[in-house]
N, C-alpha and C positions, 0 to 999 in steps of 0.2 A: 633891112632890120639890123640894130646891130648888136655887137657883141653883148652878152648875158655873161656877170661875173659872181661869184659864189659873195656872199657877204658877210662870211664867218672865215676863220681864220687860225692857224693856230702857230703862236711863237715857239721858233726852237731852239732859239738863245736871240745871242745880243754880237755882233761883229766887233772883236776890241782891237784886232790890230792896226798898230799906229803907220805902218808901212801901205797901208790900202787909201791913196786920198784922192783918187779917183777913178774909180771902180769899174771895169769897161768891158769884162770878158767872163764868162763862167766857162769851165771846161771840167767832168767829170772823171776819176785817177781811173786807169786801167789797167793799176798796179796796186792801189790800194784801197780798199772797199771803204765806202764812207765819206770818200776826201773829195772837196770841189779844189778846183786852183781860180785865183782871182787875181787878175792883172791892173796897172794900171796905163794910160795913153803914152806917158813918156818918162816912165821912170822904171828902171831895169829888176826894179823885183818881183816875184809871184809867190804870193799866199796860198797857203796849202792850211783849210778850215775844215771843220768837222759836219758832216749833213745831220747830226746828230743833235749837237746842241749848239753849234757856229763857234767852235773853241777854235783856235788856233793850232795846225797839226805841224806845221813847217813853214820857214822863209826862205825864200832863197834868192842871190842874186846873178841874172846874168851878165857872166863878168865881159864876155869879148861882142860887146851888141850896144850902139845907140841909139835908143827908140825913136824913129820920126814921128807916129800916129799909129802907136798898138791900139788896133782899133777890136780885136775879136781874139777867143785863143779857140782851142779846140784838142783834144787828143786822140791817138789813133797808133795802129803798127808802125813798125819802121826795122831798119837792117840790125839794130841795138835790141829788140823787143818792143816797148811801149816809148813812146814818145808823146813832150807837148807842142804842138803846132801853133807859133805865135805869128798874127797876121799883121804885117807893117804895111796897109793897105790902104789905109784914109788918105783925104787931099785935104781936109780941112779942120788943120792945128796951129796951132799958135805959135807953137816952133814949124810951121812951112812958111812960109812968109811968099816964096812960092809954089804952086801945087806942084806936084812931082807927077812926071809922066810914064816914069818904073818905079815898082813897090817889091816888096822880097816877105816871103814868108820862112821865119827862123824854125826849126825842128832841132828838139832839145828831148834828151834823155830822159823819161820824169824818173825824179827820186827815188830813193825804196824806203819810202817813209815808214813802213810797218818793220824794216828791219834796224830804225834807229837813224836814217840819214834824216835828220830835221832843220839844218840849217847849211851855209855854204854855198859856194861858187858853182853855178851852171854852164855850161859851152855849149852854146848855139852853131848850127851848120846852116849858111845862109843858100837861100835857092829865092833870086833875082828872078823877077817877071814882068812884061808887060802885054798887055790887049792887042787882040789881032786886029781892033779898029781903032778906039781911041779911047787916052787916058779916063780910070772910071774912078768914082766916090765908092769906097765900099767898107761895109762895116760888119761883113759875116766871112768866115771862115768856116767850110766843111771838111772833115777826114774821112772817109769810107772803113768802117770797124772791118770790114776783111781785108779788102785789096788796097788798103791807103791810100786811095787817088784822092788828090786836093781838090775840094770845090770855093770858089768865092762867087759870093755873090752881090753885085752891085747894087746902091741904095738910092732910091728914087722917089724924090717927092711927090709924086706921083700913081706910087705903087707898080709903079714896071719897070722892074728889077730884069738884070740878065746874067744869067747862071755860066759861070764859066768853069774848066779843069783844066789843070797841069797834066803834060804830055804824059804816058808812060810808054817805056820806063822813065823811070823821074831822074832828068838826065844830072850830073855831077854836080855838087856842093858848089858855089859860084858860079854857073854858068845860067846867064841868062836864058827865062823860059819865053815861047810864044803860049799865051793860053789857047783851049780851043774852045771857040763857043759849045754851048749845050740846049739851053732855050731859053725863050724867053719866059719871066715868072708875072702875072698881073698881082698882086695882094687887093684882097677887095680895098674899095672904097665906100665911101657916106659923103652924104652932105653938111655931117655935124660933124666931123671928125678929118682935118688935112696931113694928120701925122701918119700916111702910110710907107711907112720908110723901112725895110727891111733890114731890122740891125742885129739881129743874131738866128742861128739857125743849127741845127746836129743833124745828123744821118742817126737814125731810130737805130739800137743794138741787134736789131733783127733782121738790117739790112733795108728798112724802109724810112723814107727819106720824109724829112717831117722840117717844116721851115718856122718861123715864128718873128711875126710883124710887132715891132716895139714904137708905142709913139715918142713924140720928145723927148730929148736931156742926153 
């Protein structure tokens, strides 16, 4: 049987920044109540909007990072306080011309939007990694809200995804990681429906891990 979707709906604004032109990651602030961050695939800025009514809360750009395939963001702790975890994990962009067989997730300071930082230069700290099998397609990023250990999870047309983390302790800023497997993930399937591709996912604030199957685009 498949998915049942509510068919009422309620608008809470209208998204007007000109800086979002392709919209690839939600990650909720853990530094400032209210705020999603939105990224795009391959251009170095993140939007910081309002869950309120989708106003625009901050921009910002990061200055020392060239995106191959921002494919997911996600936030969580970090040695700073709260940080945004951007995932350069995809194999298939249009700037790779060839897939990449290491991918690196950048960890970045979020803002302190509520005390006035709205705009300006971010600095990313890069942590290199790749599969302890072979190069993967992936399009989710996880942080664990207590212990910050990274999840990624690969994306499979198919629906059989495989969940992977970074070592801890989470070894030095440039130093290439091995991940370690974790499990494997099935996402249902239908026969009316081939988009079971795993493209975004959070760890629940409770500590309970909740994954979320997006079809196409």
């Amino acid at each position: 049987m498949g998915d049942t979707f509510s068919t009422t709906y309620t608008t809470q604004g209208t998204v007007t920044s000109t800086a979002i032109v392709e919209p690839s990651g939600l990650a909720t602030s853990r530094l400032t109540p209210g705020v999603l961050y939105v990224h795009n695939e391959d251009t170095t800025a993140i939007v910081a909007i309002s869950t309120t009514d989708a106003s625009t809360r901050g921009t910002f750009n990061v200055s020392n990072v060239t995106p191959a395939d921002w494919e997911d963001v996600a936030t969580g702790p970090c040695p700073t306080g709260q940080c945004i975890y951007m995932g350069d994990i995809g194999r298939a962009s249009a700037s790779l011309p060839t897939p990449p067989s290491t991918f690196t997730v950048y960890r970045i300071p979020e803002p302190n939007i509520g005390a006035g930082q709205t705009s300006g230069d971010l600095t990313a700290q890069a942590f290199p990694f790749k599969y302890p099998d072979s190069p993967k397609d992936a399009e989710t990023i996880m942080v664990h809200p207590t212990t910050g250990d990274i999840y990624i999870i690969t994306k499979s047309y198919a629906g059989a995804s495989k969940v992977y983390k970074f070592p801890q302790p989470l070894p030095a800023p440039g130093t290439m990681s091995t991940l370690v497997f974790v499990a494997d993930l099935q996402l249902p399937t239908s026969t009316t429906d081939t988009n079971h591709r795993n493209r975004g996912a959070r760890c629940h604030p409770k500590r309970r891990t909740r994954a979320i199957a997006e079809g196409a685009g």
